[in-house]
C-alpha positions in Angstrom: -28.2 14.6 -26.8 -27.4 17.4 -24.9 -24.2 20.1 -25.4 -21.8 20.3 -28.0 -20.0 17.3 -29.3 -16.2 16.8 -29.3 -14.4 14.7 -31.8 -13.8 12.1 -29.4 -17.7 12.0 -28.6 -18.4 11.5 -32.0 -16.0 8.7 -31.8 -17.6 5.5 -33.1 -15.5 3.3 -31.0 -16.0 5.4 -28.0 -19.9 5.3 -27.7 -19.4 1.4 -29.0 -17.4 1.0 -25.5 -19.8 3.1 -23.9 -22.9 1.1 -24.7 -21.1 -2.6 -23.8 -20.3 -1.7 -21.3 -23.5 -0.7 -20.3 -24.8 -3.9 -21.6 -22.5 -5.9 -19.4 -23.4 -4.6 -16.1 -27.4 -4.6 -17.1 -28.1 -0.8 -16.9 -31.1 -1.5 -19.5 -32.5 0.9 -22.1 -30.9 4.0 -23.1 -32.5 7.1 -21.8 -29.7 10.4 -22.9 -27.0 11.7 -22.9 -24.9 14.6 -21.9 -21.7 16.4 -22.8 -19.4 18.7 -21.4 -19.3 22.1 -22.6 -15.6 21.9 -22.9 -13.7 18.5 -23.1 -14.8 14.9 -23.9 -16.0 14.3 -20.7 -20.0 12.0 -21.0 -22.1 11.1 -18.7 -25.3 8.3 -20.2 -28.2 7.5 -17.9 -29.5 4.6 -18.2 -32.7 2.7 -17.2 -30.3 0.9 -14.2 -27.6 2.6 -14.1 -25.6 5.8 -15.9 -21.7 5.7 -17.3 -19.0 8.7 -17.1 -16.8 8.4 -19.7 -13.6 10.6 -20.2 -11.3 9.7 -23.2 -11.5 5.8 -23.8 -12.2 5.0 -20.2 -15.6 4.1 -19.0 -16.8 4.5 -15.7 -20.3 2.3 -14.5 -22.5 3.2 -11.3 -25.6 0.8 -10.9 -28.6 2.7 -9.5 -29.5 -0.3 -7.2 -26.1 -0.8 -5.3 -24.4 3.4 -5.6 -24.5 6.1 -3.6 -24.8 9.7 -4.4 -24.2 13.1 -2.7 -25.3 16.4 -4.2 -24.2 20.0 -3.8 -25.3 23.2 -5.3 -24.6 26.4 -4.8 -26.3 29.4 -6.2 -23.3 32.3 -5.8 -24.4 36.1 -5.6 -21.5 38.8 -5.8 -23.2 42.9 -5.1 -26.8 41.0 -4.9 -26.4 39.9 -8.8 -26.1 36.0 -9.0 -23.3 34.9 -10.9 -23.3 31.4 -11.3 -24.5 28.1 -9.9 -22.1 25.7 -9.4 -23.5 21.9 -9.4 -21.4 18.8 -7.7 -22.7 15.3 -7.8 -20.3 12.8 -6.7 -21.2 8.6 -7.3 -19.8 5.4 -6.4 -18.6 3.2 -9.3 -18.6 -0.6 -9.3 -15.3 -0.4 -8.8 -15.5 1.0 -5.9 -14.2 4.3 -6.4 -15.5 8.2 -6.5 -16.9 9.7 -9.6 -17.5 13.5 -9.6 -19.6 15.1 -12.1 -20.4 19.3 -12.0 -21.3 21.7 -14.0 -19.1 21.3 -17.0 -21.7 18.3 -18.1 -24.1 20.5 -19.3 -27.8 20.6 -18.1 -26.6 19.5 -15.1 -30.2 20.8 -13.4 -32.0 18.2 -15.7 -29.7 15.4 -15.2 -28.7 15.8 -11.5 -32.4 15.3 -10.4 -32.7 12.3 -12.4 -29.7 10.5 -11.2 -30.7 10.9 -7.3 -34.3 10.2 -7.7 -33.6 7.1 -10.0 -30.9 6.3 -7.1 -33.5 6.5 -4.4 -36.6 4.7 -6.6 -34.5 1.8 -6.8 -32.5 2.0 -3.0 -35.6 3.4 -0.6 -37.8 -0.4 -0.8 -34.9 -2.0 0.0 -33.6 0.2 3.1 -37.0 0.0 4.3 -36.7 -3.8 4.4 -33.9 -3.6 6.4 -35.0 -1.3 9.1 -38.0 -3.4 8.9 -35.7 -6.7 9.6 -34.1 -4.9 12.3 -31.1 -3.7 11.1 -29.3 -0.1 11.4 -29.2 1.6 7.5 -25.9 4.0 7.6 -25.8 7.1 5.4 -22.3 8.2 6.1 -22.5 10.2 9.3 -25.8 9.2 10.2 -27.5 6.0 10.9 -31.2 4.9 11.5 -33.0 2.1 12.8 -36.6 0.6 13.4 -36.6 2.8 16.9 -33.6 5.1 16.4 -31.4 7.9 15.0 -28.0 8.7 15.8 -25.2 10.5 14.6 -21.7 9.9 16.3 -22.2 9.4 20.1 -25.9 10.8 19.8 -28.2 8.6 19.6 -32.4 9.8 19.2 -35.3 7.8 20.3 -37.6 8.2 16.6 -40.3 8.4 18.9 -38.9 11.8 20.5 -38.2 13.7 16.9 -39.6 17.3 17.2 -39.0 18.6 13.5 -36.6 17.9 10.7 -35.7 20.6 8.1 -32.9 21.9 6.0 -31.7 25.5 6.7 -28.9 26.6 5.2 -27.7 23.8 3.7 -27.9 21.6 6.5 -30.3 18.9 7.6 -31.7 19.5 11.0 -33.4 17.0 13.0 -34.4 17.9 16.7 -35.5 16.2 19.6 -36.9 17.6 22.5 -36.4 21.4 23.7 -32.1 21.1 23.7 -30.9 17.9 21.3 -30.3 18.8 17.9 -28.6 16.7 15.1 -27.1 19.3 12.7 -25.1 17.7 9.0 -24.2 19.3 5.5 -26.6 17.9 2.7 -23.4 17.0 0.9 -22.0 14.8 3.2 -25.3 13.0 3.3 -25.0 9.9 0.7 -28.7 9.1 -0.6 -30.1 11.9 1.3 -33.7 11.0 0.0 -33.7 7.5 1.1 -33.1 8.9 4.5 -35.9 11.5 4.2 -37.7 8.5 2.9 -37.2 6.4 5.7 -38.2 9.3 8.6 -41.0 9.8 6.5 -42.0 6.2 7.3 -41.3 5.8 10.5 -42.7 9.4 11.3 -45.0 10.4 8.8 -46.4 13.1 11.3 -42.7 14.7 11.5 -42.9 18.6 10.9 -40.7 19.2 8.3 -39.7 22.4 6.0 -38.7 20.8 2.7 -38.2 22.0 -1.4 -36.8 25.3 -0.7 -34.2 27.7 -1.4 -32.2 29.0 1.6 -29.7 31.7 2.1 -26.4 31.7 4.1 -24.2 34.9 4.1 -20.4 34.8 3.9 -18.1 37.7 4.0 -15.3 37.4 1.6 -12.4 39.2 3.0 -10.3 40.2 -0.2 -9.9 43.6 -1.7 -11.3 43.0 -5.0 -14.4 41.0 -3.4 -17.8 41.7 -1.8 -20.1 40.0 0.0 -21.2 36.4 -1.5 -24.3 35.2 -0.7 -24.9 31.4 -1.3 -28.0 29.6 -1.2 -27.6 25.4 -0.7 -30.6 23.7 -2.3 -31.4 20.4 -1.1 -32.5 18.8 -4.8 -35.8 16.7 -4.9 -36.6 16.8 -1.7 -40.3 17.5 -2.6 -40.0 14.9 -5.0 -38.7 11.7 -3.3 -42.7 10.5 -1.1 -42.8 7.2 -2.9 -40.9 6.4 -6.3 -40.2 8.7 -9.5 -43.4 8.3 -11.7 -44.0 7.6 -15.3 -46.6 8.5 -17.7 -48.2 5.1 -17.9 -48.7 4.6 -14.3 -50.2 7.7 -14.0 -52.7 7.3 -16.8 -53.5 4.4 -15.5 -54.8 5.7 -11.9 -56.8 7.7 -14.0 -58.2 5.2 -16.0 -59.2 3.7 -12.7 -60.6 6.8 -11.0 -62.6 7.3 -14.5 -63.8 4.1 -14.8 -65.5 4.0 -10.7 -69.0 4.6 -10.2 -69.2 4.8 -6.6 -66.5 4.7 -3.4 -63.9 7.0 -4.7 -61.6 6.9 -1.7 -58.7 4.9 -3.0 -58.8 5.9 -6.5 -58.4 9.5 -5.4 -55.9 9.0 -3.3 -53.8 6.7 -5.6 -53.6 9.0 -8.5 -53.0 12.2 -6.2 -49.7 9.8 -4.8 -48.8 9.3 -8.4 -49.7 13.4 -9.9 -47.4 14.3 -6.7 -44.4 12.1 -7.8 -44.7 12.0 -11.2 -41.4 13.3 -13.6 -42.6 14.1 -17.5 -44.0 16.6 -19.8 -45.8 19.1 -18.2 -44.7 18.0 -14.6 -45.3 20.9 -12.5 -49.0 21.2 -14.1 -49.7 17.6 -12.8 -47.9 18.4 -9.8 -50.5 21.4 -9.0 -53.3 18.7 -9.8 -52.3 16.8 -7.1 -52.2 19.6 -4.9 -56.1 20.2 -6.3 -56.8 16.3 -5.7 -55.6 16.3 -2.1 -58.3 19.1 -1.4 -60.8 16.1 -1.4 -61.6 15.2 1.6 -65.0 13.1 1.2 -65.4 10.1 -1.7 -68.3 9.1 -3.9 -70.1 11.1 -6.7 -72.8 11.9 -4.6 -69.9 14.2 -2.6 -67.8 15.2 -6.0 -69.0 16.6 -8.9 -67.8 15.6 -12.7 -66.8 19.1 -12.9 -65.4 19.2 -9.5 -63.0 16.7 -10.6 -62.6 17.7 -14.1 -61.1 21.3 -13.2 -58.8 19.2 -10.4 -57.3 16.9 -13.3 -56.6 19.8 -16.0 -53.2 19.0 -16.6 -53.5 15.3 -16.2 -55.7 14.8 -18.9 -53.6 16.6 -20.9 -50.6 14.6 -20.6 -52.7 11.4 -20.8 -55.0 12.5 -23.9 -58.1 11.2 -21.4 -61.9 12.7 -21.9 -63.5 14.3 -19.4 -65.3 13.0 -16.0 -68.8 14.7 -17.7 -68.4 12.8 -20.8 
């Protein structure tokens, strides 16, 4: 459990409504909680789902069926940052907006959780659909098996140039002079999108995972220039689904255990190293990046020690030998 603990969040009968109603609406094993600094304000992620709770009531979002839009702003005042300020808003099962910042504390651990475990369960299921030939809608934008369109544009997929985020904004371009230009936070499920025109374009240049800067000047006496950086969250994360220890183990169980052709064992647990979320994440992360360096298969092309010194942190987290042993 995360933050300090109110009286009310030590309330017996409070986490008792908490976890049926989690039970009703299937959200599955427990995985933490998190409380506000100040308040009795909760939020609970689940397996399926999360709850917000504040006082008795108990707010439910399903990862399968919600949508989620993230903002978060790092503020500078005279060059020294200040604060960040984190906004996440869902869609209950009722239907109705549920905002979540900052006050929930760690909201840089939970936040990424909640729109990667929103896009895990969402992106197969859009993909489907453009697959069926239907238009998916992510508030102001839209995309189909052939097309993208915002408003009265409309983009052949075929004609994308480059997508990006720059200040805050995603950018897709078309051509020399058509540009489609939208805040991140007025993007619901921004991932499955990215997701999506990662499928239909996977050759799509694109500028993803990092900060970027936008200057404001704040016209008041007292104030100075604010600089704000927007950062898109996870959007070096989101190529397939989140990834658990298990599954990646097991890809390297399977790249241990060949003898010969190599191809799609290396490329499997690369996939799963790039998006997995655990102990040690960024190590395996860099693996991956090691693994991907691989461009011919077989022992008679790779070394034990070759793929021993790409797998460092991966056998770490999985407690496996080495490829020499």
């Amino acid at each position: 459990m995360s933050g300090g603990a109110s009286g009310t969040n030590r309330d017996p009968e409070r986490l008792r409504c908490i976890a049926e109603a989690a039970q009703v609406h299937g959200l599955g094993r427990h995985r933490k909680g998190y409380l506000a600094a100040k308040g009795d304000a909760r939020l609970d992620l689940y397996e399926n789902g999360c709850t917000v709770a504040t006082g008795r009531e108990v707010r439910v979002a399903r990862y399968d069926s919600t949508m989620v839009w993230q903002k978060i702003i790092r503020v500078h005042r005279n060059g020294v940052h200040t604060h960040t300020s984190h906004e996440y808003r869902i869609i209950d099962l009722g239907g109705a907006e549920v905002k979540m910042t900052e006050a929930i504390t760690s909201p840089d651990e939970w936040g990424p959780q909640l729109v990667e475990a929103v896009a895990a369960r969402q992106a197969r299921g859009a993909s489907d659909a453009v697959r069926a030939g239907r238009r998916v809608e992510f508030g102001p934008w839209w995309i189909s098996a052939c097309e993208l369109g915002a408003g009265k544009k409309t983009l052949a997929l075929q004609d994308l140039r480059a997508f990006r985020v720059q200040q805050g904004q995603a950018v897709i371009e078309a051509g020399e002079q058509t540009r489609l230009t939208q805040g991140i936070d007025e993007i619901p499920n921004f991932l499955v999108l990215r997701h999506l025109l990662r499928q239909a374009r996977p050759d799509l240049p694109e500028s993803a995972g990092k900060v970027f800067g936008r200057r404001r000047l704040v016209r008041h006496v007292n104030q100075a220039i604010a600089v704000v950086a927007v950062v898109a969250f996870g959007l070096a994360c989101m190529v397939g689904w989140p990834v658990e220890k298990a599954e990646l183990c097991g890809k390297l169980s399977r790249l241990q255990a060949a003898r010969s052709e190599l191809t799609g064992q290396l490329k499997d647990l690369r996939n799963a190293a790039e998006n997995y979320r655990g102990a040690d994440q960024d190590g395996v992360r860099a693996d991956s990046d090691k693994l991907g360096k691989f461009t011919s298969s077989g022992y008679h092309w790779l070394k034990a020690q070759d793929l021993d010194r790409a797998t460092t942190s991966i056998r770490a987290v999985c407690q496996a030998n080495s490829f020499s042993k």
